[in-house]
VOGU-3710 file (C-alpha; in Angstrom, 3 decimals, decimal comma):
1> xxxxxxxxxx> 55,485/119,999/74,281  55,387/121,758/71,047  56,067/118,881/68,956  59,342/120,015/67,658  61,706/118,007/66,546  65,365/117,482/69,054  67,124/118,791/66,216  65,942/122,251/66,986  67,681/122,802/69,517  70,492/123,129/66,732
11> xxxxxxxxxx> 68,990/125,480/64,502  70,729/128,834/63,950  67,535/130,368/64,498  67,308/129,048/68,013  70,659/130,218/69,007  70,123/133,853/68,144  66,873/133,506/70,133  68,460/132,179/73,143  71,730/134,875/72,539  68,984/137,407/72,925
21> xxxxxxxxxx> 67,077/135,978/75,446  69,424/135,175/77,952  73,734/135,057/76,297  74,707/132,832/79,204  72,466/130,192/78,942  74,370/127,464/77,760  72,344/125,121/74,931  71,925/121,217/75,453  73,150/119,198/72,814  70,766/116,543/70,875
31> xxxxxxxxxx> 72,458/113,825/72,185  72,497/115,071/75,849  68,629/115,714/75,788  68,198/112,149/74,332  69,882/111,138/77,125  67,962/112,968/79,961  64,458/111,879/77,894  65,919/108,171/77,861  66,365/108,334/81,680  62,761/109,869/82,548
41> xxxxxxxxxx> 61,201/106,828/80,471  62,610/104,586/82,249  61,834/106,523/85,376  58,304/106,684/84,459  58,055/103,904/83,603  59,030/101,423/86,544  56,965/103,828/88,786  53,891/102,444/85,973  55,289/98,764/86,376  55,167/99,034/90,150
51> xxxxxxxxxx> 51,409/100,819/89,965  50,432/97,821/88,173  52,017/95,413/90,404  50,383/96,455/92,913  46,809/96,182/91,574  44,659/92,843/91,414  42,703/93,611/88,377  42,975/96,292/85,273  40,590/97,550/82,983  42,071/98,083/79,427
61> xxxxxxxxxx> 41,195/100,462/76,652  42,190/100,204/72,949  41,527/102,579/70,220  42,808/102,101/66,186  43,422/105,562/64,593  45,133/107,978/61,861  47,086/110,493/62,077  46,870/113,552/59,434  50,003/112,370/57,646  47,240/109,189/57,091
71> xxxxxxxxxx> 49,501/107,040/59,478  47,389/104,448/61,520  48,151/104,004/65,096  46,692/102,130/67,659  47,107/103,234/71,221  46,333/100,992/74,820  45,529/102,264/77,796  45,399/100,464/81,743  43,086/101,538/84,188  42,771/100,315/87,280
81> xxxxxxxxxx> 42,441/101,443/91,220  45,072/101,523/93,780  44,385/100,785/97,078  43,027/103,957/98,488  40,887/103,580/95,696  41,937/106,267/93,500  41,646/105,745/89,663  44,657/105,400/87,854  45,116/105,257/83,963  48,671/104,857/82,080
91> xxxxxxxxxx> 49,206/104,943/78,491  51,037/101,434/77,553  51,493/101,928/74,073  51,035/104,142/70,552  52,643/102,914/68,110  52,653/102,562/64,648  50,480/99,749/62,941  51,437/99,032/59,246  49,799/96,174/59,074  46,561/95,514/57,901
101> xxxxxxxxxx> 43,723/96,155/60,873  42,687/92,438/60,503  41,416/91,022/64,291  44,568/88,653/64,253  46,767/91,299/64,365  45,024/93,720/66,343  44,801/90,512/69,163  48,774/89,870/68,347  49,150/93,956/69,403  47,088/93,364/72,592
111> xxxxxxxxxx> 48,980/90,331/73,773  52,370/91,629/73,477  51,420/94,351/74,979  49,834/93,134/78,018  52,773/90,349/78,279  55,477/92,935/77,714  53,955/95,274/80,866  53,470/91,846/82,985  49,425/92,305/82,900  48,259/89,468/81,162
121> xxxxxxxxxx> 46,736/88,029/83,730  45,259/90,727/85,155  43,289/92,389/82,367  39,507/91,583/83,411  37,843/93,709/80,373  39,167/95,937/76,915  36,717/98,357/76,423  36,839/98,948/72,335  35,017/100,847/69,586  32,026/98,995/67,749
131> xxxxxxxxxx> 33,994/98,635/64,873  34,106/94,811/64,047  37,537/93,832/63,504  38,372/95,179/67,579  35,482/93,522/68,570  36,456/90,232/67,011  39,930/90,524/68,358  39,439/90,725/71,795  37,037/87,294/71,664  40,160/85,881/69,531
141> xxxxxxxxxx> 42,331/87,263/72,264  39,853/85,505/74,874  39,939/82,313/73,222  44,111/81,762/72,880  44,407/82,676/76,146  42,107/81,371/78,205  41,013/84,229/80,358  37,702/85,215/79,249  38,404/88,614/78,618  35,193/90,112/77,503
151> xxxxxxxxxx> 34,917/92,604/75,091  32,553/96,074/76,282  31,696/98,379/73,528  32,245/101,980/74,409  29,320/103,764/75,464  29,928/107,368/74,018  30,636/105,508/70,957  27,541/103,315/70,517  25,609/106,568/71,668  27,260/108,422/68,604
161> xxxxxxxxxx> 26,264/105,752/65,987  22,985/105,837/67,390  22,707/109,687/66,813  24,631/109,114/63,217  20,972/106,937/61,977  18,523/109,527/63,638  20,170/112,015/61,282  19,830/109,734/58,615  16,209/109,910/59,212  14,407/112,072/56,146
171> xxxxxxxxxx> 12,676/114,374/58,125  15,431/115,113/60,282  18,089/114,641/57,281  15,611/117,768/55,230  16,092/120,206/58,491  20,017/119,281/58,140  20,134/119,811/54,587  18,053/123,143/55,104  20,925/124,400/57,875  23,607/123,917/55,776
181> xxxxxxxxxx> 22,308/126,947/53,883  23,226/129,147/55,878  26,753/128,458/55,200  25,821/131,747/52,665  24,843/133,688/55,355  27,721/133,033/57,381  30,640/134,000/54,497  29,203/137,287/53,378  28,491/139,877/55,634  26,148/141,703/52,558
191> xxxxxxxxxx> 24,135/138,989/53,360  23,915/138,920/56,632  23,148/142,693/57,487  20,425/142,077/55,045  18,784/139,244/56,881  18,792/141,524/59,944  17,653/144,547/58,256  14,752/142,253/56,929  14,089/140,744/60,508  13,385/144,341/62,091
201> xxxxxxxxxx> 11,331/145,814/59,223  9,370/142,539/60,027  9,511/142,756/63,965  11,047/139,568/64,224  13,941/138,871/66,964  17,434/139,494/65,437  18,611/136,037/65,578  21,614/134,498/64,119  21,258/131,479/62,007  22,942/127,970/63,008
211> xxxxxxxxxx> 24,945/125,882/60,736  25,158/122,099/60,994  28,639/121,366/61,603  30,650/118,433/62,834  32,950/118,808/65,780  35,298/115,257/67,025  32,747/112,996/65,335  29,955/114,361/66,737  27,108/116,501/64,419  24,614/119,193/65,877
221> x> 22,689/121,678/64,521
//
């Protein structure tokens, strides 16, 4: 949950915490908590294998990414609908890829791992990024297998590199370029008590300026 490593639950620093917080409790050891995680993945997991079982068809999505240590990752995700036709989605995989993001060896990553959670022949469509190497390995996936899995870009995605050339556009790109001047505004208070003392001697609304700024990929204004 906190994204601590097991080994804290060694530290000295945790045991005067817990000596404090309650003497009794009794600490778990590493290996004993490695243990009780090891036995609620498998748990989880069958419970996942038997969801999937039971569906006819599953919807995949994959997703290449890096982590702030700069450590790519690609993760997989099944969705499908059980048969009171709720939605269900289960995340197969994220794991490390050190290999080069080539669309062999993105396809070699989606095979295993739709052979290793017994899906291979239910995956009817991997919805993927625009980028060109995913796209290419899902029609190379397609083509050794023989299912005709087609590739469908993801909307939000396409939308955002849609938005990405608007702002590229030079009328809209000057208004951008003009925003990001208030970045002066916004780190000195001096500044900003003057712009409002200038806005009332003028009889003009005291209004705040906006900064563009880019939030999870996406830019406003």
């Amino acid at each position: 949950m906190n994204q601590l490593p097991l080994s804290f639950c060694l530290s000295s620093g945790f045991h005067q915490f817990m000596a404090v917080v309650e003497p009794n409790y009794k600490i778990i050891r590493e290996e004993a908590l490695k243990k009780r995680l090891h036995f609620f993945k498998s748990t989880v997991e069958e419970k996942i294998r038997n969801d999937l079982k039971a569906v006819q068809s599953v919807v995949c999505t994959s997703d290449c990414w890096s982590s702030l240590a700069q450590h790519s990752y690609i993760t997989i995700t099944a969705h499908a609908l059980n048969n009171d036709w709720s939605p269900m989605s289960f995340t197969l995989t994220t794991q490390e890829m050190e290999e080069r993001h080539t669309a062999l060896n993105i396809a070699d990553k989606l095979e295993n791992v739709f052979f290793n959670w017994e899906i291979k022949d239910k995956v009817t469509t991997v919805i993927t990024d625009n980028a060109k190497n995913v796209v290419n390995a899902v029609q190379l996936l397609s083509n050794t297998t023989n299912n005709n899995i087609p590739d469908v870009t993801c909307a939000a995605h396409s939308l955002q590199l849609s938005i990405n050339k608007a702002l590229k556009e030079d009328t809209i790109s000057e208004i951008i370029n003009q925003s990001r001047l208030v970045g002066h505004f916004k780190h000195s208070n001096l500044a900003k008590q003057s712009l409002l003392n200038i806005q009332k001697q003028l009889g003009m609304p005291e209004q705040p300026l906006l900064q563009s700024c880019k939030h999870g990929g996406i830019q406003s204004t």
